[in-house]
N, C-alpha and C positions, 0 to 999 in steps of 0.2 A: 379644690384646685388652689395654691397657694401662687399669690398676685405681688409678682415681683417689679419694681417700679425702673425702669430702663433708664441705666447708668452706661459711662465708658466701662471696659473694663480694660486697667492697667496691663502693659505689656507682658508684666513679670507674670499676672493670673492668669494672662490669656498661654506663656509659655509651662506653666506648672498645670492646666488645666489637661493638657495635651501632652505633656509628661505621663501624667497621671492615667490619662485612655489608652495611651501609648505600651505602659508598663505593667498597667492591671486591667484595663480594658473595662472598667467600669459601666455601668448603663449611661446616658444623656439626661434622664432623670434623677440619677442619685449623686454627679456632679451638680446637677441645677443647686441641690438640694446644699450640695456644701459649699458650695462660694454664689447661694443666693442670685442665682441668674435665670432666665428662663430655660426649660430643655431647649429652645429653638437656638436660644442665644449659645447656647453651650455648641451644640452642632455645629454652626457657623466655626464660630471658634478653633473648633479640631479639626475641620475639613480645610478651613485659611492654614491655620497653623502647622501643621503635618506637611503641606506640601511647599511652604516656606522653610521648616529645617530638611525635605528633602532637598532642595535646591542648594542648600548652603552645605549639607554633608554630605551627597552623593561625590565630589571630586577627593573627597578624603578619603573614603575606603578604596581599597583597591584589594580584587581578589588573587589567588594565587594564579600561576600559570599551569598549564596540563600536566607539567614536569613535578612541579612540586605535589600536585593532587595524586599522582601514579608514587609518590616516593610514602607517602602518608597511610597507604593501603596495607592493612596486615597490623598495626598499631594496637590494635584491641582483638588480642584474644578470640574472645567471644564474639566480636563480628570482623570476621576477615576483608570484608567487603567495605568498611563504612572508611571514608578518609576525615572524617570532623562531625563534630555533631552543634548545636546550637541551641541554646542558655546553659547547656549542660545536667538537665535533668532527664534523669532516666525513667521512662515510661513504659511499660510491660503492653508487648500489641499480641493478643489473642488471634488466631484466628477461629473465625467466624465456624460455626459446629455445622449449619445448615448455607449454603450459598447459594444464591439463584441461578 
């Protein structure tokens, strides 16, 4: 077990730490591991931090209205159905051969 010795951690590491879990979802021990902090310390961290840039960017997004979401339907071809997708990677979903 590697013994890391209990520092502050600057604002800016405590917001790129939480970037970083945020964006790649990393483990708590392989952030420990890069900016030198304990898993616990790292936890802390993302669980304060996450819910401090919730508070400060949830009044900035705003979603479409029902009008705009029914105007969006039919845009893709291949799914008639879908009005937006989300990071925009495409994922192939099989279905399952055997169901319970």
């Amino acid at each position: 077990m590697v013994n890391f010795q209990h520092r502050a951690v600057e604002p800016r590491n405590r917001l790129l730490i939480t970037l970083i879990w945020l964006r790649q979802n990393p483990t708590y021990p392989m952030l420990s591991l890069m900016f030198g902090l304990g898993t616990s310390t790292v936890g802390d961290i993302v669980n304060n931090m996450w819910l401090i840039l919730w508070e400060i960017c949830v009044p900035l997004v705003e979603g479409p209205d029902v009008n705009s979401w029914r105007q969006r339907i039919g845009e893709w071809p291949e799914m008639p159905r879908v009005v937006g997708s989300i990071d925009g990677t495409s994922h192939e979903i099989l279905i399952p051969s055997n169901e319970p």
